[in-house]
Backbone of each chain as ProteinMPNN parsed JSONL, in Angstrom:
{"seq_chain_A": "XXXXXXXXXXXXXXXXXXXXXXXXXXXXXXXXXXXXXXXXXXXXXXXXXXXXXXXXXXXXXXXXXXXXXXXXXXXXXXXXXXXXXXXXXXXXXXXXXXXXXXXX", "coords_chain_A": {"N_chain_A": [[-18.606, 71.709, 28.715], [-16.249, 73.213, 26.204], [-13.227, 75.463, 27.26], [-13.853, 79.142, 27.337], [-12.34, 81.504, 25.142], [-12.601, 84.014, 26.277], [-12.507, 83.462, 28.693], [-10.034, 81.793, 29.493], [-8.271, 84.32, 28.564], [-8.839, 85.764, 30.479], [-8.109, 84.816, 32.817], [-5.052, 84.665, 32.379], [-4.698, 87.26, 32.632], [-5.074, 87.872, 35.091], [-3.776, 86.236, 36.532], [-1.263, 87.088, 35.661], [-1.675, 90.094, 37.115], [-1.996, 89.277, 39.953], [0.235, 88.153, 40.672], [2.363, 89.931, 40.18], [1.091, 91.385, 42.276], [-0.394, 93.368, 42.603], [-3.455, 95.795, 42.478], [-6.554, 95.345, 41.32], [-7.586, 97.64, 40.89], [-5.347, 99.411, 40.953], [-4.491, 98.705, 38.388], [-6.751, 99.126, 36.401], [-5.726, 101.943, 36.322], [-3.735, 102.614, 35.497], [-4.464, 101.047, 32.521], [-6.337, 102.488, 31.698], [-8.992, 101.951, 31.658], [-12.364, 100.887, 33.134], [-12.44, 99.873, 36.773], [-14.398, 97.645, 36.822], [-15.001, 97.027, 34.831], [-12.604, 95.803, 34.218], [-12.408, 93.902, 36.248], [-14.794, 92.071, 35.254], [-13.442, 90.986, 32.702], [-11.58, 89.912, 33.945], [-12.789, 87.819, 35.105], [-14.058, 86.504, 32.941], [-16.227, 87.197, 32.08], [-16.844, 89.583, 30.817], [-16.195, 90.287, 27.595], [-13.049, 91.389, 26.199], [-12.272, 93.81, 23.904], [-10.401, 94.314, 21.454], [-8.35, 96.552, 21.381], [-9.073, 97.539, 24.146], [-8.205, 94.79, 25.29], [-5.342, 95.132, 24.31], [-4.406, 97.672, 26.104], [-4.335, 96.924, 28.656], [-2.705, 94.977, 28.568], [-0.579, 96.252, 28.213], [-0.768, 97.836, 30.614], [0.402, 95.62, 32.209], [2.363, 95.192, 31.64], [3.038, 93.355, 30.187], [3.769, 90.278, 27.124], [1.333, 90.54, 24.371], [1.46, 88.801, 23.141], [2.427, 86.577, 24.55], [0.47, 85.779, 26.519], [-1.717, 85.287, 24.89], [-0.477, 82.175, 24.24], [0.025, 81.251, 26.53], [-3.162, 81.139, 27.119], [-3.507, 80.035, 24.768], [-2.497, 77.402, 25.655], [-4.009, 76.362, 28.107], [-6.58, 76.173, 26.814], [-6.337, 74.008, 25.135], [-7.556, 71.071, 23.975], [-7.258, 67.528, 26.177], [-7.292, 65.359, 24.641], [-5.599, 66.304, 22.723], [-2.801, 66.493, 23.525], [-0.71, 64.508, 22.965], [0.008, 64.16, 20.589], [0.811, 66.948, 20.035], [2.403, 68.135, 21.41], [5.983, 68.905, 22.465], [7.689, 66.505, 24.545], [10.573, 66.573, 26.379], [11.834, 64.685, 28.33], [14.073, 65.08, 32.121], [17.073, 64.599, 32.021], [17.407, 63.035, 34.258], [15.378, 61.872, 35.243], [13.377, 58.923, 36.437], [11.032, 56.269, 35.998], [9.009, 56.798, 37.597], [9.264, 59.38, 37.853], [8.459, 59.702, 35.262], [5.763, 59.173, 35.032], [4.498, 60.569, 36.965], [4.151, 63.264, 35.675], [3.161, 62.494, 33.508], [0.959, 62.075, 34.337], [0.146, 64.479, 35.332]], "CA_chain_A": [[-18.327, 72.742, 27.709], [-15.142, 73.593, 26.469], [-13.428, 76.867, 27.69], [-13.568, 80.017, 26.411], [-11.399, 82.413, 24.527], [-12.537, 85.088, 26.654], [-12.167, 82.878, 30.486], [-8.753, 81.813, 28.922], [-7.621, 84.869, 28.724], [-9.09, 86.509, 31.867], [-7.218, 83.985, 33.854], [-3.826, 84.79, 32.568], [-4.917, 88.89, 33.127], [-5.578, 88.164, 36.702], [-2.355, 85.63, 37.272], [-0.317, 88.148, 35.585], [-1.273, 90.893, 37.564], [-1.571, 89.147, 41.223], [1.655, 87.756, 40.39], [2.686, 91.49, 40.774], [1.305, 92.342, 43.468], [-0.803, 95.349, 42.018], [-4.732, 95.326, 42.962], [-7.425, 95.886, 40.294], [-7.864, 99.353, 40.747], [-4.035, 100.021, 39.755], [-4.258, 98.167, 36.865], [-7.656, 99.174, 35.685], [-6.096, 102.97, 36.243], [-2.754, 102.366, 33.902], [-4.941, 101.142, 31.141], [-7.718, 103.508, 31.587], [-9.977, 101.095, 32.373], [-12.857, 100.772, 34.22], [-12.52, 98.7, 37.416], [-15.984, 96.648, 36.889], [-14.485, 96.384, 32.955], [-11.318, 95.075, 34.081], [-12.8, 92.366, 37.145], [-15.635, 91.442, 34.44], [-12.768, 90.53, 31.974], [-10.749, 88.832, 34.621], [-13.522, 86.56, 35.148], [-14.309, 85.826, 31.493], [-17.529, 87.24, 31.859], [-16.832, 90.56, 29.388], [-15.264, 90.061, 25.883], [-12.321, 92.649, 26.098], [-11.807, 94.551, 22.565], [-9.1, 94.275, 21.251], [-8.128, 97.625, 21.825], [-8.398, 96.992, 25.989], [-7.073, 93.89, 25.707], [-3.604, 96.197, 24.48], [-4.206, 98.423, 27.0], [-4.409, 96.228, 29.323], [-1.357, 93.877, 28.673], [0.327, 97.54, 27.921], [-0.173, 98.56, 31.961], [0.397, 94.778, 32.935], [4.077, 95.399, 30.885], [2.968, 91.396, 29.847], [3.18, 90.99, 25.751], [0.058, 89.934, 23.803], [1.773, 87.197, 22.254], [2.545, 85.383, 25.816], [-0.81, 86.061, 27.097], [-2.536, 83.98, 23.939], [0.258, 81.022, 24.049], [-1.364, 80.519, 27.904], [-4.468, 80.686, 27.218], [-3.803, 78.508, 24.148], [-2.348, 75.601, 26.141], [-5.146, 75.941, 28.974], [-8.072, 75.855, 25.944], [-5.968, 72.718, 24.416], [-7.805, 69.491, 24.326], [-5.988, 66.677, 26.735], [-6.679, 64.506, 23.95], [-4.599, 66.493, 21.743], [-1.541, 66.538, 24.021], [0.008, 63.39, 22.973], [0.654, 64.572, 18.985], [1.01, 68.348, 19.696], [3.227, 68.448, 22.809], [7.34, 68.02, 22.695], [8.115, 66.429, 25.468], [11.995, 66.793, 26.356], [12.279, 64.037, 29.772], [14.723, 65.746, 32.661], [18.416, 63.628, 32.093], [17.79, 62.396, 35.509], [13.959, 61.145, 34.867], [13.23, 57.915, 35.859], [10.183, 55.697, 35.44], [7.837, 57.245, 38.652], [8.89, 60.655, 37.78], [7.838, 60.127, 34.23], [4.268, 58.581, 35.136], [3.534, 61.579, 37.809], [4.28, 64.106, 34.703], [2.272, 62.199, 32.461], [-0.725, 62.593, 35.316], [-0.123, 66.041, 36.584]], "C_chain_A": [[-16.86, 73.143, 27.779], [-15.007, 74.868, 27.09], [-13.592, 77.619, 27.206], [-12.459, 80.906, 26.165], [-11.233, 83.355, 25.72], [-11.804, 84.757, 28.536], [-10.658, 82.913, 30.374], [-7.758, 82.947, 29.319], [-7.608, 86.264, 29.928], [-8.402, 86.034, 33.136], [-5.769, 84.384, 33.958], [-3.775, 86.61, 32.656], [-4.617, 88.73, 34.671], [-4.047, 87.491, 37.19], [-1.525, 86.691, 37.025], [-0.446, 89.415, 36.659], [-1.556, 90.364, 38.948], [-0.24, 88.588, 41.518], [3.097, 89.245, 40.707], [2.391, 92.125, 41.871], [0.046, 93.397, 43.715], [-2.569, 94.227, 42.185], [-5.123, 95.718, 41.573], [-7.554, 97.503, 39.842], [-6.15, 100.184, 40.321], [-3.856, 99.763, 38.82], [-4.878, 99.158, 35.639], [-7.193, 100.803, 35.644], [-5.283, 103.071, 35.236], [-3.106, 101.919, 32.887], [-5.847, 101.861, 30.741], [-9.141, 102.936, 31.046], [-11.143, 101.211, 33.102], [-12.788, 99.702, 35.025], [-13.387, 97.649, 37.362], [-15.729, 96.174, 35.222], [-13.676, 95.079, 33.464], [-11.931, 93.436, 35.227], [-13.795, 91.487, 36.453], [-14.786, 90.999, 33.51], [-12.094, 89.281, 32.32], [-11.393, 87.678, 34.82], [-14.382, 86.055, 34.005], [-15.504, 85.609, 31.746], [-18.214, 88.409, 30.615], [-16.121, 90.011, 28.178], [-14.649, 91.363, 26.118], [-12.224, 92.893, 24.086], [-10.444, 94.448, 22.594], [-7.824, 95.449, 21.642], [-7.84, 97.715, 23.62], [-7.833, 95.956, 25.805], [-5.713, 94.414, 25.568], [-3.635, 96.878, 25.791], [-3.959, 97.949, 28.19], [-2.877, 95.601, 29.888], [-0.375, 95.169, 28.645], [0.538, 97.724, 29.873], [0.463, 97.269, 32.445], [1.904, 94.627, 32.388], [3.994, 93.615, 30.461], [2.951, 91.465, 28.085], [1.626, 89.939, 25.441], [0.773, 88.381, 23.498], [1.996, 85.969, 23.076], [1.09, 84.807, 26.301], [-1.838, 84.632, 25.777], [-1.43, 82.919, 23.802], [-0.243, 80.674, 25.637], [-2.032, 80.021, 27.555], [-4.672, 79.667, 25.931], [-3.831, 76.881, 24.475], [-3.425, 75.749, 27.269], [-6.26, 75.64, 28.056], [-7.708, 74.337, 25.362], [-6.611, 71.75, 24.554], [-6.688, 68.473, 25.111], [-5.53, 65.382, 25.74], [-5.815, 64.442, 22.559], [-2.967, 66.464, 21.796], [-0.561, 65.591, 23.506], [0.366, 63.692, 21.375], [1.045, 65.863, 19.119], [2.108, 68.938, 20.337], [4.578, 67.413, 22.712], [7.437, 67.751, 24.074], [9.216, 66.248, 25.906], [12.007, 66.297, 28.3], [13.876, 65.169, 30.405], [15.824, 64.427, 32.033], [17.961, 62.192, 33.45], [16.494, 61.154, 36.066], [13.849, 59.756, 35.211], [11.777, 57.205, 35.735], [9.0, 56.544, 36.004], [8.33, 58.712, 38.199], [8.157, 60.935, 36.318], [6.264, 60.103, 34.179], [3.379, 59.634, 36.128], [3.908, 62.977, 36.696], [3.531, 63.824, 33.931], [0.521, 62.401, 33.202], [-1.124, 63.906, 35.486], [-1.21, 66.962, 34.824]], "O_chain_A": [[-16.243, 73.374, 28.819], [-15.986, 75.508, 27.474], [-13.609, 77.274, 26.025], [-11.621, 81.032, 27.058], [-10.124, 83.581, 26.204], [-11.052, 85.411, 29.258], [-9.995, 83.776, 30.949], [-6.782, 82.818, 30.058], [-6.855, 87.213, 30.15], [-8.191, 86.659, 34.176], [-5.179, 84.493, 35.033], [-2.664, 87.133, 32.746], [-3.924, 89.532, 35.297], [-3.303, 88.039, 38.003], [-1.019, 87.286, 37.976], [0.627, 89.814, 37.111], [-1.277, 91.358, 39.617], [0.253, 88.633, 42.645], [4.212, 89.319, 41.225], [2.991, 93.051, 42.417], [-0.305, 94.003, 44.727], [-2.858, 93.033, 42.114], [-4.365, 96.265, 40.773], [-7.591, 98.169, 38.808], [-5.926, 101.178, 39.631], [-3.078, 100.415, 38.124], [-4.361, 99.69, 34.656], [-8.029, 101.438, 35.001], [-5.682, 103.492, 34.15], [-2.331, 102.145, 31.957], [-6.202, 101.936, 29.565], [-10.009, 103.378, 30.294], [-10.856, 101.892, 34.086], [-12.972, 98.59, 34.528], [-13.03, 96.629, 37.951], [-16.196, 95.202, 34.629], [-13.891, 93.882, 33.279], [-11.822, 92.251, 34.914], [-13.857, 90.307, 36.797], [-15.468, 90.088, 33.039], [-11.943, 88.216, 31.722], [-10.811, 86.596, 34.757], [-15.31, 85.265, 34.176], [-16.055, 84.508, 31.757], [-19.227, 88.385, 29.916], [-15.397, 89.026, 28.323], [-15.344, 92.372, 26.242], [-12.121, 91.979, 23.268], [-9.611, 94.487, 23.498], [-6.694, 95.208, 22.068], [-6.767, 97.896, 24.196], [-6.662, 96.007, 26.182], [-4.908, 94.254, 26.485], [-2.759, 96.551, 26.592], [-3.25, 98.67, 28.893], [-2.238, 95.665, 30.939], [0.729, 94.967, 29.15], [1.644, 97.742, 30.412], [1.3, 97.57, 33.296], [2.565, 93.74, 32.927], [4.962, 92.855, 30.505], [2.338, 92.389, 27.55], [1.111, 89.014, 26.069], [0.444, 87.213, 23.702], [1.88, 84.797, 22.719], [0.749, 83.628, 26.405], [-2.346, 83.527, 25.971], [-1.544, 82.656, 22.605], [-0.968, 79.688, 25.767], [-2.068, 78.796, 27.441], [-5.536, 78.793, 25.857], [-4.432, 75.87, 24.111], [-3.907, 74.616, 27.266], [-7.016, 74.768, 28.484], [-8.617, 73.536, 25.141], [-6.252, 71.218, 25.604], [-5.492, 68.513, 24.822], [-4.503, 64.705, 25.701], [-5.472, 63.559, 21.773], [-2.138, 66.432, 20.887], [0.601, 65.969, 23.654], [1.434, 63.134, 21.123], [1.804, 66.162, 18.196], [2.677, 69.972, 19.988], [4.664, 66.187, 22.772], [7.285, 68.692, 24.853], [9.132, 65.026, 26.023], [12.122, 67.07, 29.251], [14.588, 65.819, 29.639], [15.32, 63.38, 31.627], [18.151, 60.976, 33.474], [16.532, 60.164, 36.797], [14.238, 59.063, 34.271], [11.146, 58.007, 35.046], [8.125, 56.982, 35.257], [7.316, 59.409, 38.229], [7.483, 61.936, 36.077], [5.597, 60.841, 33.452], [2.151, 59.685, 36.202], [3.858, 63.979, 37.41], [2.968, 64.775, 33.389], [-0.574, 62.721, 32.74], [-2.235, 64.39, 35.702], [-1.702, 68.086, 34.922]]}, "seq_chain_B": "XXXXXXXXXXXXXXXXXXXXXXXXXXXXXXXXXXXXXXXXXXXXXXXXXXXXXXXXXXXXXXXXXXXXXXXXXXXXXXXXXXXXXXXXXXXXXXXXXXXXXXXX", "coords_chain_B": {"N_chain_B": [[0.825, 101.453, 14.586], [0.667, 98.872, 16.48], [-0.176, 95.495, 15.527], [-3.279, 94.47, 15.924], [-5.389, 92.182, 18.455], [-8.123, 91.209, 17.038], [-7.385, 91.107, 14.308], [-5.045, 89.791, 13.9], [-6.422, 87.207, 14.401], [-7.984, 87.106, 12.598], [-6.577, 86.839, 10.37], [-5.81, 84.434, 10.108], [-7.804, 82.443, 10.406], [-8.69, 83.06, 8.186], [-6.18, 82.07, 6.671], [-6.187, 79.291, 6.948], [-8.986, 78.965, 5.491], [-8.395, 79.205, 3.36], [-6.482, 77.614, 3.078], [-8.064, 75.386, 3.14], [-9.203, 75.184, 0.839], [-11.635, 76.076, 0.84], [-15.152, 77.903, 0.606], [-16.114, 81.004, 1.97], [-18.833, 80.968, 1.999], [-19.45, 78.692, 2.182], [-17.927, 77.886, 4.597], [-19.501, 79.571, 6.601], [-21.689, 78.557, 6.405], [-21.408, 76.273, 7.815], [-20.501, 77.132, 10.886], [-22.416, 78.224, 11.073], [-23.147, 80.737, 11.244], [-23.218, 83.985, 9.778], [-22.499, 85.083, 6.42], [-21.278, 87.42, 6.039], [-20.359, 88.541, 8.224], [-18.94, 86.422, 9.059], [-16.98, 87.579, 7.262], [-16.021, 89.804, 8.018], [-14.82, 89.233, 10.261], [-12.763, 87.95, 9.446], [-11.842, 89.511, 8.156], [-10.575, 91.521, 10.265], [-12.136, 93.362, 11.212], [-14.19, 93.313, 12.575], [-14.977, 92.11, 16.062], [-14.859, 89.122, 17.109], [-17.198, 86.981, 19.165], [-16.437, 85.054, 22.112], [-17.661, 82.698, 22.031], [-18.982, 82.181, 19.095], [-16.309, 82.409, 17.978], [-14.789, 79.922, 18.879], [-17.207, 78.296, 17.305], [-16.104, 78.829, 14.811], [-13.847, 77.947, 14.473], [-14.317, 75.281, 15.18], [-15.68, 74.489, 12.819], [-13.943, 74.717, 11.058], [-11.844, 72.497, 11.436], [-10.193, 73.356, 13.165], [-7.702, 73.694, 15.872], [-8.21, 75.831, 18.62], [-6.554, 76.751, 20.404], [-4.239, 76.43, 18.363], [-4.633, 78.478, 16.571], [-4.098, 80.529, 18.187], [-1.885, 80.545, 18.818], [-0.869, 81.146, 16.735], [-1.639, 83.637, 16.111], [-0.535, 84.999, 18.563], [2.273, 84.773, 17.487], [2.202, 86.255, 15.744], [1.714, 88.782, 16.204], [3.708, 89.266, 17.994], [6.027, 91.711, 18.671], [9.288, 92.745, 16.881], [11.533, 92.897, 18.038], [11.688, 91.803, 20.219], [11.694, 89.271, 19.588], [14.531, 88.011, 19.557], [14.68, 87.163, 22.389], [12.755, 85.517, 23.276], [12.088, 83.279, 21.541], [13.011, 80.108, 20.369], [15.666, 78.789, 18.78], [15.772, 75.981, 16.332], [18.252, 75.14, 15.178], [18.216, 73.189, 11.67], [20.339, 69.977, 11.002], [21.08, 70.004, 8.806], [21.251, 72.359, 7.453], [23.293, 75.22, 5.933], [24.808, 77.827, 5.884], [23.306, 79.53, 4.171], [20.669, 78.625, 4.474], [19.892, 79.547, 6.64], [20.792, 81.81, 6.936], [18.428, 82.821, 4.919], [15.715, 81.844, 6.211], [15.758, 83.574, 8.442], [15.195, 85.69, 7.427], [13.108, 85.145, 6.612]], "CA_chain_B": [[0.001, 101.023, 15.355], [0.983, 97.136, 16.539], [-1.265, 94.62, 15.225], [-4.81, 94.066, 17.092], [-6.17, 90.784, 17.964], [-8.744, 90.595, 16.131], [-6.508, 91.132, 13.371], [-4.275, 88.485, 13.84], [-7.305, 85.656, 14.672], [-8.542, 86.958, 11.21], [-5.529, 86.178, 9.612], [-5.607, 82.964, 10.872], [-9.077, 82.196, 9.754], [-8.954, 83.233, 6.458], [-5.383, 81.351, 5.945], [-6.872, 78.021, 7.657], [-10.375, 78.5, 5.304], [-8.061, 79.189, 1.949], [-6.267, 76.548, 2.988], [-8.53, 74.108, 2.684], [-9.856, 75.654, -0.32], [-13.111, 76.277, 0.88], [-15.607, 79.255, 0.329], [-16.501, 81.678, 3.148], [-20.42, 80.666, 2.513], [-19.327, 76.835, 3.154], [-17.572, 77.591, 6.108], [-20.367, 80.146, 7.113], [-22.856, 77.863, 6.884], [-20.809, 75.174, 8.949], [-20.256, 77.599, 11.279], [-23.621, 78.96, 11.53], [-23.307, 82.184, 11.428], [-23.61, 84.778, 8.462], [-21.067, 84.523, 5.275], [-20.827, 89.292, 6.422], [-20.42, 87.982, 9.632], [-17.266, 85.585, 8.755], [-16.13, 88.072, 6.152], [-15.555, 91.11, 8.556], [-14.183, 88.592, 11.429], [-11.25, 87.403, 8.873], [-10.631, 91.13, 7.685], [-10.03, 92.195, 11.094], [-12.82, 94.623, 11.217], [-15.41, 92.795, 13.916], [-14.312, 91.382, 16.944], [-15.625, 87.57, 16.96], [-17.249, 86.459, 20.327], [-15.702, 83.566, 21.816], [-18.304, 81.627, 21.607], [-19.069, 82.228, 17.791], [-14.978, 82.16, 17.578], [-15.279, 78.694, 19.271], [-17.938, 77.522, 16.228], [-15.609, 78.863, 13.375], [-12.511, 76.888, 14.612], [-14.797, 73.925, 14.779], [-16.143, 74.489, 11.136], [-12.702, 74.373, 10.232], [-11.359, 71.719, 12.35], [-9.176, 74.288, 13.562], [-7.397, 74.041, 17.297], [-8.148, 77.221, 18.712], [-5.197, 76.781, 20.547], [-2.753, 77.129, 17.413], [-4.968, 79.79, 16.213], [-3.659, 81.164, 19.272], [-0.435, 80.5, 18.526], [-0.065, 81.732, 15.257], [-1.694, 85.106, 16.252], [0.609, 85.552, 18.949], [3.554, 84.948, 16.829], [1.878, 87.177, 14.217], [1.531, 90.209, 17.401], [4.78, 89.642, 18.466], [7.531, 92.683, 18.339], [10.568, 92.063, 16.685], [12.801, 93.569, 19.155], [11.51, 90.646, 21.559], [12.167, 87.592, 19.062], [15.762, 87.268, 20.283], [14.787, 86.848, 23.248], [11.862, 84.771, 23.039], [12.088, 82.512, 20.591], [14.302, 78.633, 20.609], [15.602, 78.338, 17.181], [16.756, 74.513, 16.344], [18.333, 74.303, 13.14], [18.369, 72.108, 11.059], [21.197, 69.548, 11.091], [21.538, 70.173, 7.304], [21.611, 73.777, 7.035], [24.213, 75.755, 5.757], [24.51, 79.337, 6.471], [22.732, 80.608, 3.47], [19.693, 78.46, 4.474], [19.819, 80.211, 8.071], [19.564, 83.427, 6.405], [16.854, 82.621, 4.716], [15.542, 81.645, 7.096], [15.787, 84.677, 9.423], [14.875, 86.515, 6.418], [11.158, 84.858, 5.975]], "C_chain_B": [[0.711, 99.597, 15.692], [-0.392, 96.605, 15.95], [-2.463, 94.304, 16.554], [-4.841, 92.482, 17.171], [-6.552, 89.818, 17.777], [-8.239, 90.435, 14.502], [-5.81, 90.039, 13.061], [-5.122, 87.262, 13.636], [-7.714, 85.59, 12.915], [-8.179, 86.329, 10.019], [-5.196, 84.873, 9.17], [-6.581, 82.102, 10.628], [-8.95, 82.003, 8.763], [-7.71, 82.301, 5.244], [-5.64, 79.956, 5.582], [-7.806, 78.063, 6.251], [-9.642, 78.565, 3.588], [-7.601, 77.584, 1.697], [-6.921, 74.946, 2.783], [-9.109, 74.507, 1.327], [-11.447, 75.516, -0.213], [-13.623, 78.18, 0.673], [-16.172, 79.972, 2.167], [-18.343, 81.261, 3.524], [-20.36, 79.433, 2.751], [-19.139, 77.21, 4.918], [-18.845, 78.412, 7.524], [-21.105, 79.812, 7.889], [-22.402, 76.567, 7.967], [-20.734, 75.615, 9.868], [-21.616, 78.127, 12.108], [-23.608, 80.408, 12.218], [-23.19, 83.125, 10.226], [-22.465, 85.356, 7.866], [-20.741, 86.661, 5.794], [-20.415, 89.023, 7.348], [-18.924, 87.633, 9.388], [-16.244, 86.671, 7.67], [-15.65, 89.306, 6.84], [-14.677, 90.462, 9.792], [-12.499, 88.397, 10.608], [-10.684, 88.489, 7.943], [-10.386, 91.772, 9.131], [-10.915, 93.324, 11.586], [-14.219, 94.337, 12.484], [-14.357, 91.882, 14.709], [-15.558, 90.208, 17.015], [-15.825, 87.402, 18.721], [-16.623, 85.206, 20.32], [-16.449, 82.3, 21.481], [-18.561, 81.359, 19.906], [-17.148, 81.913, 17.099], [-14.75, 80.238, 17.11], [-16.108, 77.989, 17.49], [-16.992, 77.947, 14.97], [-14.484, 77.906, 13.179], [-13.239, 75.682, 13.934], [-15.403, 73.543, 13.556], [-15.269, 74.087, 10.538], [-11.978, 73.451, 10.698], [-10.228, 72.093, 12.788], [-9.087, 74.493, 15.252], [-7.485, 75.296, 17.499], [-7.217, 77.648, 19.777], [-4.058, 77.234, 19.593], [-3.319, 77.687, 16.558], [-3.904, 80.855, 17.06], [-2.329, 81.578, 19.092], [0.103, 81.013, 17.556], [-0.218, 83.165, 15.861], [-0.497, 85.506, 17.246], [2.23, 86.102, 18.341], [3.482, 86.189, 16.077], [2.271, 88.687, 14.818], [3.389, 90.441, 18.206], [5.707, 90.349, 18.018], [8.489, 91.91, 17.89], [11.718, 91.979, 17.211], [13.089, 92.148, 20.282], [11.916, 88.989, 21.125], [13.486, 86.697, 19.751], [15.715, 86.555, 21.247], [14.173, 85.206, 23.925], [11.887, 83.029, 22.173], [13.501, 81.625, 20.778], [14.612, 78.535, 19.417], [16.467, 76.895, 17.115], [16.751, 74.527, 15.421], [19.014, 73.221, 12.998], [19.961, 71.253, 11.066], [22.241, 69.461, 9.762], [22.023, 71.418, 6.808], [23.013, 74.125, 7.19], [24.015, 77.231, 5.934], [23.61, 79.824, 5.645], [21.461, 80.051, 3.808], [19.132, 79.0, 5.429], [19.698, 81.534, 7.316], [18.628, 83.39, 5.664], [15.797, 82.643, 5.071], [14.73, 82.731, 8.244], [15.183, 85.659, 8.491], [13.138, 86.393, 6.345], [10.275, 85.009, 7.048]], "O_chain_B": [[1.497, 99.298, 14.792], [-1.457, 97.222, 15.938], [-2.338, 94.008, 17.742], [-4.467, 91.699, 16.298], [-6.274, 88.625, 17.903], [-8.766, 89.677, 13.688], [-5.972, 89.397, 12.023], [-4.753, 86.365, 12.878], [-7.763, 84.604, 12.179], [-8.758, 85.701, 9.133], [-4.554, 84.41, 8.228], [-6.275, 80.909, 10.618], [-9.046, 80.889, 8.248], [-7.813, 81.977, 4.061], [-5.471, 79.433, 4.48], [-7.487, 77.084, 5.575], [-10.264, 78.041, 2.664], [-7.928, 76.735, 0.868], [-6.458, 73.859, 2.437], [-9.581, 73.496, 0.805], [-12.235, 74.985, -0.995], [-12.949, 79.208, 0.619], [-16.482, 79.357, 3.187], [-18.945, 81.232, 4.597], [-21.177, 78.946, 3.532], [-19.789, 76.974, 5.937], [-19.03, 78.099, 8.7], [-21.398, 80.083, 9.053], [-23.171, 76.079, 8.796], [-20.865, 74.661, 10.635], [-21.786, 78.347, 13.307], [-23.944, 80.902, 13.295], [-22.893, 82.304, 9.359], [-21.597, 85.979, 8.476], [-19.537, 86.914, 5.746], [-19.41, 89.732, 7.306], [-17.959, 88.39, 9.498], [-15.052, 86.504, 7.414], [-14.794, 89.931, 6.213], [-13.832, 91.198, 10.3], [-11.401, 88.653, 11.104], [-9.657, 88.519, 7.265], [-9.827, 92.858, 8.982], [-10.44, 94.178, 12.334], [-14.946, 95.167, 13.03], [-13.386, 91.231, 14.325], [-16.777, 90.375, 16.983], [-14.894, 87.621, 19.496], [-16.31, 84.467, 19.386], [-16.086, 81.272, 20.911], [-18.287, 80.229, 19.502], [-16.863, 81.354, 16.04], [-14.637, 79.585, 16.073], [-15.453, 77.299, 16.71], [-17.21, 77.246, 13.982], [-14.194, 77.262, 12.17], [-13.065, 75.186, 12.821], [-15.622, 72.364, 13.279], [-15.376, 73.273, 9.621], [-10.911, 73.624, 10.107], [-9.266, 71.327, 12.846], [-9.911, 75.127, 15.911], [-6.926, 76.048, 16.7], [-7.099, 78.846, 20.036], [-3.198, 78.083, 19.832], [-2.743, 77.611, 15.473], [-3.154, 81.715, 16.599], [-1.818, 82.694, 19.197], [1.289, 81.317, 17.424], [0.772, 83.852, 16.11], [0.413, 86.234, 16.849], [2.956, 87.079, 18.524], [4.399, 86.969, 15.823], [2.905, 89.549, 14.21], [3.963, 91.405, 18.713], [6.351, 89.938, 17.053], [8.689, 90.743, 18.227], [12.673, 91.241, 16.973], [14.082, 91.692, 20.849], [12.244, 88.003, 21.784], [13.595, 85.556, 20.198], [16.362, 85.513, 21.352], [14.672, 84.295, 24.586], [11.636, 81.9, 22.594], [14.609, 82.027, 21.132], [13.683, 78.098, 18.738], [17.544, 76.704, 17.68], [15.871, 74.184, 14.632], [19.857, 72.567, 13.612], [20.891, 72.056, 11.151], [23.414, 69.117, 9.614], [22.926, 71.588, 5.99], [23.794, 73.708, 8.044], [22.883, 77.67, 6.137], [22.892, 80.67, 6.178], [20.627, 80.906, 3.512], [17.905, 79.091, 5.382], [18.66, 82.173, 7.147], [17.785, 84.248, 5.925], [14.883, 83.27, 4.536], [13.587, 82.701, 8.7], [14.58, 86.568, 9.061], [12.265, 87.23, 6.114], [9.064, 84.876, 6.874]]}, "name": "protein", "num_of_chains": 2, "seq": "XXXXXXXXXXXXXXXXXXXXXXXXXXXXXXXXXXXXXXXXXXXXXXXXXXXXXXXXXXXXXXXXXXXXXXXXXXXXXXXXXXXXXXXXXXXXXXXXXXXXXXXXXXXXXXXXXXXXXXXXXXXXXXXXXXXXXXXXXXXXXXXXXXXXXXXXXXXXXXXXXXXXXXXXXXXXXXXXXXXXXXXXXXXXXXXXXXXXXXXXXXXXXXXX"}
């Protein structure tokens, strides 16, 4: 099964805010949150409203618009990568670094 | 207020389902789910589960990835564009097509 909208974007909630540092319970208090909201979101088991999802990305100082360009390229098909995706090689690129980029 | 969204996804729906020039009870029924149903999701006024999200994309053969993508763009401040945003122009443009451009 593909992923979902909601896992998607519970993933880049949770990177964003351990990426900071900041536990659940500071998050969930700057958006006015409940903690059992906010760890049920993170694990893309609630559907946030749209409304928390702002509030949310509001305490996490992250914008909305980053947050869904994540979780768009993690939902992406792999077999869409090859028409949808610029790929811009390093200068220095040569054959084995291009073939462990094309794997990773 | 900033834009919600479910606002934005709606947007995004309803441009996608004109665009093909289909009716909301086609895509409904492709969709499987109810033409009130699809008609309050693409005014912004119901929040779409992901899973039911999930089946409208695929009605429309719509990545729900560059759903994603549009809404973000759609949610994004303008204050933040500068920052954000790669602009490659064109190799043809002349200034007035660059304001144009910046204008639309």
């Amino acid at each position: 099964m593909a992923m979902l909208l909601r896992e998607a974007l519970g993933e880049g909630l949770r990177r964003a805010r351990t990426e900071q540092g900041r536990t659940l319970r500071e998050v969930s208090t700057d958006a006015r949150v409940s903690l059992g909201y906010l760890s049920e979101v993170e694990r893309g088991q609630k559907e946030a409203s749209s409304e928390l999802l702002a509030a949310i990305c509001d305490a996490l100082d992250v914008e909305i618009a980053d947050l869904l360009l994540d979780a768009g390229n993690a939902m992406r098909p792999i077999d869409s990568l090859a028409s949808t995706t610029v790929v811009i090689p390093a200068p220095t690129a040569d054959r084995r670094d291009a073939t462990a980029l094309a794997a990773a």
